[in-house]
Each structure stands twice: as structure tokens, then as C-alpha cells.
PADO-930013 format. One record per residue (C-alpha): residue number from 1; x, y negated, z. Coordinates in pm, whole numbers, plus 32768, in hexadecimal, padded with zeros to 4 digits. Example, Ala and Ser with C-alpha at 12.3 -4.5 7.8 and 13.67 -1.06 7.14 Angstrom:
2
<1; <84CE; 81C2; 830C>>,
<2; <8557; 806A; 82CA>>,
! end
This chain:
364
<1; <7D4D; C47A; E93B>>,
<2; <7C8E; C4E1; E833>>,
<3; <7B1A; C4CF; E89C>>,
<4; <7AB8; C618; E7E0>>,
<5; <7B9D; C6D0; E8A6>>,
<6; <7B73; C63C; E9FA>>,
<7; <7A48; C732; EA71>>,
<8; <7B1B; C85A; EA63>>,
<9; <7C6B; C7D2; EAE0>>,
<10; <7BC4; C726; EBFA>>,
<11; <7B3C; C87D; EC30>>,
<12; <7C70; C93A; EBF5>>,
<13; <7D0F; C879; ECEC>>,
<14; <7C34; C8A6; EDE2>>,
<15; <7C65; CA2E; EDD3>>,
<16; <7DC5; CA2F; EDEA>>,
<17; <7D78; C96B; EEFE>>,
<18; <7C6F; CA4B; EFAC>>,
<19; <7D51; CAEE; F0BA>>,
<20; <7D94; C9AA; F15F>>,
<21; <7C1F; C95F; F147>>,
<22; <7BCB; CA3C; F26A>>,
<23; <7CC1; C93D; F352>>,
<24; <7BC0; C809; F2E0>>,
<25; <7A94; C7BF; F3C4>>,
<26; <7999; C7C5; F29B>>,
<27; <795D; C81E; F152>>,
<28; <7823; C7EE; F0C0>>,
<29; <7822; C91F; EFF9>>,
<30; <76E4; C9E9; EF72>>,
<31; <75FE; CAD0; F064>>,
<32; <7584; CC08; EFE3>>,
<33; <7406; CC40; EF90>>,
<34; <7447; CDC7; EFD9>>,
<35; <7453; CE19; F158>>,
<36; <75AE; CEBD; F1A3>>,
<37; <7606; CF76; F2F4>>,
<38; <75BA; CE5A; F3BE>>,
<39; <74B7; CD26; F377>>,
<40; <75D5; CC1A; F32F>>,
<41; <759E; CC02; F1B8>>,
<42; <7461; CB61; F158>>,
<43; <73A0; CACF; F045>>,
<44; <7400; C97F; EF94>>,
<45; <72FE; C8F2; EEAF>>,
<46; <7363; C7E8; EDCD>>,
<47; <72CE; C6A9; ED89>>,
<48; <71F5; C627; EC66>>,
<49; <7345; C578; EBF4>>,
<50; <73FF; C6CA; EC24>>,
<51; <7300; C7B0; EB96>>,
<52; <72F8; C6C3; EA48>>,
<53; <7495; C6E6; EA2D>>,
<54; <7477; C844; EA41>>,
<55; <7365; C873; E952>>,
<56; <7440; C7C2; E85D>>,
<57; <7554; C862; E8A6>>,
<58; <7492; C9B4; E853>>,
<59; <7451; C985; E701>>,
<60; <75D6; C9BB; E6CF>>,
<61; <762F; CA79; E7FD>>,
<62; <74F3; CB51; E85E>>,
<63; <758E; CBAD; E9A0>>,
<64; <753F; CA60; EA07>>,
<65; <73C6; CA8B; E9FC>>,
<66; <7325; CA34; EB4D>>,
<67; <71FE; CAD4; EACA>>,
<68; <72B0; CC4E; EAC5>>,
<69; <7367; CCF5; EBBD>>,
<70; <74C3; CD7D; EB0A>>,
<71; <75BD; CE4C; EBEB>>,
<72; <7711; CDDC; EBC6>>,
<73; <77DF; CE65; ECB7>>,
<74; <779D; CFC7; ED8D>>,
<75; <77F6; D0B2; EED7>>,
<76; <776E; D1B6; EF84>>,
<77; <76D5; D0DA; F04C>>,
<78; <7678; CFA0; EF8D>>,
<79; <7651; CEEE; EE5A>>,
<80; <7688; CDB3; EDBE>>,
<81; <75AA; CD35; ED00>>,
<82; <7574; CBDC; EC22>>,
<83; <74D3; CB37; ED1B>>,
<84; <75BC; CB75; EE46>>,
<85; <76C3; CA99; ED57>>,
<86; <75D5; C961; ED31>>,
<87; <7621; C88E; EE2C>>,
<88; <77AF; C8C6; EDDB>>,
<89; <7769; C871; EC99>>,
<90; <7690; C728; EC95>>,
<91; <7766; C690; EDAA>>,
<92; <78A2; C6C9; ECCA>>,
<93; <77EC; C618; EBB2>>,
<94; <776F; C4F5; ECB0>>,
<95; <78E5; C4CF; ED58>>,
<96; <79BB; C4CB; EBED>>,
<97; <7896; C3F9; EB39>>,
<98; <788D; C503; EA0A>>,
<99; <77A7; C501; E8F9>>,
<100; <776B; C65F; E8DB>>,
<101; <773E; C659; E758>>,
<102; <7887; C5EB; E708>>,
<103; <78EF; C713; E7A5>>,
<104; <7950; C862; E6E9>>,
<105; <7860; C973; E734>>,
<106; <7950; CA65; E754>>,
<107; <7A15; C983; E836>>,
<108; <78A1; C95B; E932>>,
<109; <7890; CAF9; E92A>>,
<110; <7A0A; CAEB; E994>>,
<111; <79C5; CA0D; EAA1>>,
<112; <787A; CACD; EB30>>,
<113; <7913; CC08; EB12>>,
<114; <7A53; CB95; EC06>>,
<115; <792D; CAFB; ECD1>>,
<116; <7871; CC57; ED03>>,
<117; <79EB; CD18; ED30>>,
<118; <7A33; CBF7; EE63>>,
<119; <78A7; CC41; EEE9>>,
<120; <78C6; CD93; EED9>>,
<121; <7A36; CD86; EF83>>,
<122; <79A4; CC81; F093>>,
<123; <789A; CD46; F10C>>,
<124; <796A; CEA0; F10D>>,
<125; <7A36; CDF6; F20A>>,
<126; <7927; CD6F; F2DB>>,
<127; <7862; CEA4; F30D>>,
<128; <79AD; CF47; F373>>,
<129; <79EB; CE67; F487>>,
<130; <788C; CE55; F4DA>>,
<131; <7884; CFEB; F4EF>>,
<132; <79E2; CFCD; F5DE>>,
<133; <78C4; CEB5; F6AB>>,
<134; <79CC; CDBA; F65A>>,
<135; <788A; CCB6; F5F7>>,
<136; <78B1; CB93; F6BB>>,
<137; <7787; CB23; F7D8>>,
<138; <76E5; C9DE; F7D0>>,
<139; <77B5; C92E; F8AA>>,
<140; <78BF; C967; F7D3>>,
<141; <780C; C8EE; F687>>,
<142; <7778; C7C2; F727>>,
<143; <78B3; C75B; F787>>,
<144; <797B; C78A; F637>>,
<145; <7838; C6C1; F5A4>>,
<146; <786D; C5AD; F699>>,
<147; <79B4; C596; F5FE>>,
<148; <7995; C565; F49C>>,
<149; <7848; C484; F50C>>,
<150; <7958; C391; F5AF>>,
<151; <7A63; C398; F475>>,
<152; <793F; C327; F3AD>>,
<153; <78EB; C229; F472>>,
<154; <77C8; C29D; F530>>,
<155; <76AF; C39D; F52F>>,
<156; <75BA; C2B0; F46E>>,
<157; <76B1; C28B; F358>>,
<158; <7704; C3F5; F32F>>,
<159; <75AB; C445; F2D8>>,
<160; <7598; C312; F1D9>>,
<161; <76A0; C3C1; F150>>,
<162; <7647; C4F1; F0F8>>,
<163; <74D5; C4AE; F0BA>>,
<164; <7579; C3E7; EF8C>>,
<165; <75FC; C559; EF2D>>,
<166; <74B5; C5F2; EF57>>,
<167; <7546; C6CC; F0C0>>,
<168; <748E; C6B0; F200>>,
<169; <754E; C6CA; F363>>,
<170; <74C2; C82C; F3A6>>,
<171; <754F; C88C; F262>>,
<172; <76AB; C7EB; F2BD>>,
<173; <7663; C8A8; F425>>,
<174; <766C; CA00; F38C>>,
<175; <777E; C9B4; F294>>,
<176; <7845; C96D; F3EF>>,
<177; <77EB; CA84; F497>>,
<178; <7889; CB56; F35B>>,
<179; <79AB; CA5D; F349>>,
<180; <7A0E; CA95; F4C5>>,
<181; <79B9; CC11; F49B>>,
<182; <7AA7; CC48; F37F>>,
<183; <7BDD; CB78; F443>>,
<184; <7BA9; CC41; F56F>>,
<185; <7BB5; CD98; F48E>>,
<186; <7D21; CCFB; F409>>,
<187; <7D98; CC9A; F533>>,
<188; <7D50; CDEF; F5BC>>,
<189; <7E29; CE6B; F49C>>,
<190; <7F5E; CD79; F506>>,
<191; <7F52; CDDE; F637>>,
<192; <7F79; CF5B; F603>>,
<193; <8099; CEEB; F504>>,
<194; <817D; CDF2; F5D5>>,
<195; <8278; CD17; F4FA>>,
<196; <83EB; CD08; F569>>,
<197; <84CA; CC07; F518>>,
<198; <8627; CCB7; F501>>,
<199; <8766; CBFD; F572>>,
<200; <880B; CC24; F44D>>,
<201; <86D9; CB65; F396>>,
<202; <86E4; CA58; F489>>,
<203; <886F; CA04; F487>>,
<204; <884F; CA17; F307>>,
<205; <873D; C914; F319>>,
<206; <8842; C849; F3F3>>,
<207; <8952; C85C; F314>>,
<208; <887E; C807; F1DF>>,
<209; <88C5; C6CE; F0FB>>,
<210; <8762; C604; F108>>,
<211; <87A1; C4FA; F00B>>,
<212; <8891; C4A9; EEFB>>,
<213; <8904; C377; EE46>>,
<214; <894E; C3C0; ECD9>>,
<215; <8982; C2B2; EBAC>>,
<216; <88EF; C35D; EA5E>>,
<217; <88CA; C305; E914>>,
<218; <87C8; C3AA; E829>>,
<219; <8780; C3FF; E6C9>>,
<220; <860A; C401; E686>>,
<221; <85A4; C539; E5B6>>,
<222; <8438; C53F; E5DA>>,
<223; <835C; C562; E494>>,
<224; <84AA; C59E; E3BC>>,
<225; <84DE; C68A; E2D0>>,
<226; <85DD; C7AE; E2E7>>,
<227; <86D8; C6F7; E1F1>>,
<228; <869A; C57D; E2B1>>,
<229; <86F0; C66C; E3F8>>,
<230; <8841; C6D8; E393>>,
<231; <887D; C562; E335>>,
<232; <8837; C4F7; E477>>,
<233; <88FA; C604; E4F7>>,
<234; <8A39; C59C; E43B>>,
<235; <8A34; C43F; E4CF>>,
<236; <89F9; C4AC; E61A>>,
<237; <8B0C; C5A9; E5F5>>,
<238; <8C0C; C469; E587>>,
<239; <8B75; C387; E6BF>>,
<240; <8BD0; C4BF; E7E2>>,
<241; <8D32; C517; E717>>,
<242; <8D67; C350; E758>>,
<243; <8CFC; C394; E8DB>>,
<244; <8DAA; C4D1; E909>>,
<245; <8EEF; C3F4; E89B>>,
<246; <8EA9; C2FA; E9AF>>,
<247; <8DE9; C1C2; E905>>,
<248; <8D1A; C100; E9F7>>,
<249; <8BDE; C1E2; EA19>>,
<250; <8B11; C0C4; EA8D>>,
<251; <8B4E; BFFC; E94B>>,
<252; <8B16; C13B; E883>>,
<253; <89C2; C145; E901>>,
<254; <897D; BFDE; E8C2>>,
<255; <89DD; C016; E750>>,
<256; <8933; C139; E6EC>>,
<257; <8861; C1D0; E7ED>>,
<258; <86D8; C1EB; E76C>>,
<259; <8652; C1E6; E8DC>>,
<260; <857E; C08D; E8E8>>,
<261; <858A; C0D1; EA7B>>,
<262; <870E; C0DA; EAA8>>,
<263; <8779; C043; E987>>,
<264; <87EA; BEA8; EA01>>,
<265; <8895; BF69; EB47>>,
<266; <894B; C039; EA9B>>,
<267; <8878; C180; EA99>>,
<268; <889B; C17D; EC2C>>,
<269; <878F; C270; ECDB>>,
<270; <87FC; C242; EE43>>,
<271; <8798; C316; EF58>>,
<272; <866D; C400; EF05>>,
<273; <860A; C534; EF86>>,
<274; <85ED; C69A; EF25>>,
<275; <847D; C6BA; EE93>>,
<276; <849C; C545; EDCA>>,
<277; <8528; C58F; EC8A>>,
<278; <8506; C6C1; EB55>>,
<279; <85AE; C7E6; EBD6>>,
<280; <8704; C7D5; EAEA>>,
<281; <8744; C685; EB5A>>,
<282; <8730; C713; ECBA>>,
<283; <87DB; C7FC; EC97>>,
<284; <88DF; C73F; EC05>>,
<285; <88D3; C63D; ED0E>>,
<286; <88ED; C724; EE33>>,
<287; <89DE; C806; ED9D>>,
<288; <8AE0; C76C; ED33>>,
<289; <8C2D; C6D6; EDF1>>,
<290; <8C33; C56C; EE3D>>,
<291; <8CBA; C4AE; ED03>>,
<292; <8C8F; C5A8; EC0B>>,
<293; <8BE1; C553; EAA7>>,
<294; <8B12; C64A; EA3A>>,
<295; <8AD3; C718; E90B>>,
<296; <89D7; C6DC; E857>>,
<297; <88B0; C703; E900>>,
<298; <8749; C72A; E858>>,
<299; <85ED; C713; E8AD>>,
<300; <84B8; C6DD; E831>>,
<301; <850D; C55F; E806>>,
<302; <8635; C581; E733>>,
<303; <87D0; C5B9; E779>>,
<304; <8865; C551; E8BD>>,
<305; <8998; C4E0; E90C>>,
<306; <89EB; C4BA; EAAB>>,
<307; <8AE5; C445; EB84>>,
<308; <8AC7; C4AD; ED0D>>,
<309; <8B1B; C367; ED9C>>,
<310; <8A8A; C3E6; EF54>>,
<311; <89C2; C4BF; F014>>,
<312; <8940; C4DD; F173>>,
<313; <892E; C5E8; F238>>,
<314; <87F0; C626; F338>>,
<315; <8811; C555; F48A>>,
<316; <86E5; C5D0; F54E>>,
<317; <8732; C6C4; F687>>,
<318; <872A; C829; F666>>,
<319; <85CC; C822; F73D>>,
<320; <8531; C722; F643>>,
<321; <85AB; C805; F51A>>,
<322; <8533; C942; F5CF>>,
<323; <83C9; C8BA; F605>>,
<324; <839E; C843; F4AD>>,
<325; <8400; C9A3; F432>>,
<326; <8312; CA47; F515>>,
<327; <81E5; C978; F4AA>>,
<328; <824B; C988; F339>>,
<329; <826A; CB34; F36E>>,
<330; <8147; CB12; F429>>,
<331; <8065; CA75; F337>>,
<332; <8111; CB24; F1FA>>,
<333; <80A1; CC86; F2D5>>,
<334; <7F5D; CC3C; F2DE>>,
<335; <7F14; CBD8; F189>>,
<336; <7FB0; CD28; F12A>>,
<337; <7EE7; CDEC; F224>>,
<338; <7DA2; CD56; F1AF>>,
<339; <7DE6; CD99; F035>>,
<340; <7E24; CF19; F0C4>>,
<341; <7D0C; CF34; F170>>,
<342; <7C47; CE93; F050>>,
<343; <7CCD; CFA6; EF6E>>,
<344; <7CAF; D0B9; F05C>>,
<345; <7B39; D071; F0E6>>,
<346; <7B09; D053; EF24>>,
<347; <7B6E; D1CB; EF38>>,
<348; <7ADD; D244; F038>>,
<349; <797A; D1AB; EFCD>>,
<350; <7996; D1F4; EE40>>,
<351; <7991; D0A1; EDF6>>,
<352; <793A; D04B; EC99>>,
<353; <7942; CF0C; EBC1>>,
<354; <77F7; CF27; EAC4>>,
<355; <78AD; CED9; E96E>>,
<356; <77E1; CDF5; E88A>>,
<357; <7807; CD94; E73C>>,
<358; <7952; CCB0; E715>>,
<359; <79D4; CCED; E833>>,
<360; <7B14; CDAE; E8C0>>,
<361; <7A82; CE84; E9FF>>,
<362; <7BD6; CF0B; EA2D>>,
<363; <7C86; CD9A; EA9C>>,
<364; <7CB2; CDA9; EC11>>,
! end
């Protein structure tokens, strides 16, 4: 991966990402200098090492100056500002080891502009659930702490941990109170929206092919020109019109096949399942009747050329199938409820996203 890049991918990532976040037991996300509705956001002060980035980082991004309060992100109720995106910030330098000066500028105000829009959205949600009293007590944060304490092997080494991020366990202790607030406010969503698994879906499920065995052989186009293309396409053509007749796929494959990874077993891909391979092949695959040759077939690799050689159907009981759909629906409905609620608590409270020079305020 280029390194240039990796500060807003690894970023981008991680807000496609953010609905599952509120299922993890921590975070380690910014807290807000401004007081909200409730005291859970508080000040983070960075240290000498942190304040030095930033002041670097100013003199191309001035956003980024710890020295001046910018607002970046606003609500009725609260706003974003610089500062509140810090901590976000440094620790996503610190984990992906980037040298912030081989980074495009207009790439950093990108990145700290989807870091206010995922503050702002974060603490919309908490001081919903904390104004339905859906905050959680002590008992109930001490004991989620005592968990992720033990999957990091101990209390003691927890705190070396983040102390090497510049966090402190009462700032980890309020990002958990938010955390837990925010999953009970979705859960109280999926419950007042129950998922049902028809029968239909389930007996489909049951029925379904899961994997297929194909033999393939496969005509590289990548990087070719539109002329070289129809070349390639004419050969390809010649080697189905020889398989369609009834020569021995398998030694087809072994003669002209440009698949390194099937090529000495004569282009066999034996028994993978839906989700593995580029959607035409798939398709293909899955689609067709057992010992048919295909068309040609193209993707983004080059021309294809299959033969179905098996499949197998699913073999799990209908109670196996029927639990796995439930927790799939389950899950899928409650991302989809929290991006809602994101959206509609963004109405409701005028929320705004401060444009700054370079950067596209309008990207959700």
C-alpha cells in the first residue's frame, strides 16, 4: 500500500466501519473540550510530542493549530472543534507509523474533516440515549472495563498501553460510558423493529448450492490495449468453439490457460464458496448446469472460459440455517437502524459540517 495514501484509507475504513464500532468494548476516540448535555466529553491535552506534530502540521493545514480553537463540525447543541479531533488524530499517526509530511494536505483536511463528521455523529447519539437515561451505572462500566483489562492481559498492562498513546484510564472510562450508552440507544431501536426470518427465506437457504467445482482457463487482458483485447478475444473464442466440440477440457487448460494458480492441474478450482471469487465467475459457476462450458466469460482479469465439473448443496439442519439467518438479519438491522438514527438525530439538530478550504463538506 502506498504509504502516502495509507492515512486516509486507514481512516476511510474505519468509517465505513463505524456502525459496528458501537458493538466493540472500547474505542479510544477523542473527548470534547466543549461541555455537551451531560459531563461525558472532556478535555484532552496533548503532549509536548503531540503539540510539536500539530504545530507542523499547521503550517500546511491551519486547522491543525493547537494554539487556535477552529469549529469543524456543529448542532444545536454542540460543536466540534479542532481540538476535540486531536487525540483521533495523533493516535492514527502513532498506530500506521505515518510521516505526516509525505502526506497530501488536502488528503490530512479529508481525513480531519471525516474525523469531526464521526465526532459530531458519536456524541449526537450519546446525548440521545443519555436524555432516554439509557447511560449505564458504575457497576455496569466497571465491569465492561474489567473485561477488556483481562483481554489485554491485565489491568497494569492496559494502562502501559495507552499511556504509550498519550490516554489515561479515566479518559478510556468516559469513552465507555458513551460506548455502552450509544449500544443501548440501538438496541432499543431493534427491539421496537423485530427481524423475521420468513420460511420461504429459510428453505431457499436449504436448497442453495454452497460450493462449486469448475475447471477454467483464462486469457489475461490486463494493461492491453483495445486492439491486443480483441486479439485475445479471438483466441479465446477458437479455445471455447475446441471445448464446446468435446476436447479434453482439462488438457485445454494445461495448454493455454494464463492462470499461474490452476494452470499444472488443469485450471481445476474445486469446491469454493459463494463470496470467493469476482462476481462473473460466480455467477457463472453457480449458474450454470453441471457439465456445461461456458461462454465467454470476462472480468477484470481477462476472458474466461469454464466448465461446471460439481456442486454441493447446504447440509446443515433447517434450525442451524434458521439461527444463522436470524443473527445475520439481526446484525444487518441494526447497522441500518443506527445509520437512520444518525441521519435523523443530523436533522433534527441542524447538523452542519464547517467546509474549509480543499475540502468536500458535502461527502457523507
Amino acid at each position: 500500500m502506498n504509504r502516502t495514501n495509507t492515512l486516509a484509507e486507514g481512516f476511510i475504513m474505519s468509517k465505513r466501519l463505524f456502525a459496528m464500532a458501537l458493538l466493540m468494548a472500547l474505542t479510544l476516540a477523542a473527548c470534547s473540550k466543549k461541555e455537551d448535555s451531560t459531563t461525558a466529553f472532556k478535555t484532552y491535552t496533548p503532549d509536548s510530542t503531540g503539540m510539536k506534530i500539530l504545530e507542523r502540521a499547521s503550517e500546511r493545514v491551519p486547522e491543525l493549530d493547537p494554539r487556535n480553537s477552529v469549529v469543524l463540525a456543529s448542532t444545536d447543541d454542540f460543536q466540534v472543534t479542532n481540538s476535540d479531533i486531536f487525540p483521533l488524530f495523533l493516535r492514527s499517526l502513532q498506530i500506521q507509523q505515518i510521516d505526516l509530511q509525505q502526506v497530501p494536505t488536502e488528503t490530512i483536511r479529508q481525513v480531519i474533516s471525516s474525523m469531526a463528521q464521526q465526532e459530531c455523529e458519536r456524541r449526537l447519539l450519546y446525548n440521545e440515549g443519555a436524555a432516554l437515561g439509557l447511560t449505564p451505572d458504575a457497576a455496569v462500566i466497571d465491569s465492561s472495563l474489567e473485561a477488556i483489562f483481562e483481554s489485554y492481559g491485565g489491568k497494569e498492562n492496559f494502562i502501559t498501553m495507552i499511556s504509550e498513546g498519550g490516554f489515561t484510564l479515566d479518559i478510556v472510562r468516559d469513552d465507555q460510558k458513551i460506548s455502552l450508552t450509544i449500544d443501548a440507544l440501538v438496541n432499543r431501536l431493534v427491539e421496537n423493529a423485530p427481524s423475521e426470518i420468513s420460511e420461504e427465506k429459510i428453505r431457499e437457504m436449504m436448497d442453495q448450492d454452497i460450493t462449486a467445482t469448475v475447471r477454467h482457463i483464462l486469457f489475461l487482458t490486463q494493461g492491453k490495449t483495445g486492439p491486443e483485447k480483441a486479439e485475445v478475444l479471438k483466441k479465446a473464442e477458437a479455445v471455447m468453439a475446441r471445448a464446446k466440440a468435446g476436447e479434453d477440457f482439462a488438457a485445454l487448460a494445461t495448454e493455454f490457460t494464463e492462470d499461474p494458480g490452476s494452470k499444472d492441474n488443469g485450471g481445476l478450482y474445486a469446491d469454493f464458496p459463494r463470496g470467493r471469487m469476482v462476481p462473473e465467475f460466480e455467477e457463472a459457476s453457480f449458474n450454470l448446469p453441471i457439465g456445461a462450458v461456458s461462454d465467454i466469460v470476462e472480468t477484470a482479469y481477462g476472458y474466461h472460459i469454464l466448465k461446471i465439473v460439481e456442486r454441493t448443496k447446504e447440509s446443515r439442519s433447517y434450525d442451524e440455517i434458521k439461527a444463522e439467518l436470524q443473527s445475520t438479519a439481526g446484525q444487518d438491522l441494526k447497522n441500518e437502524l443506527f445509520i437512520q438514527e444518525i441521519e435523523r438525530l443530523k436533522t433534527v439538530k441542524n447538523y452542519k459540517l464547517v467546509e474549509f478550504a480543499g475540502t468536500d463538506s458535502s461527502a457523507s
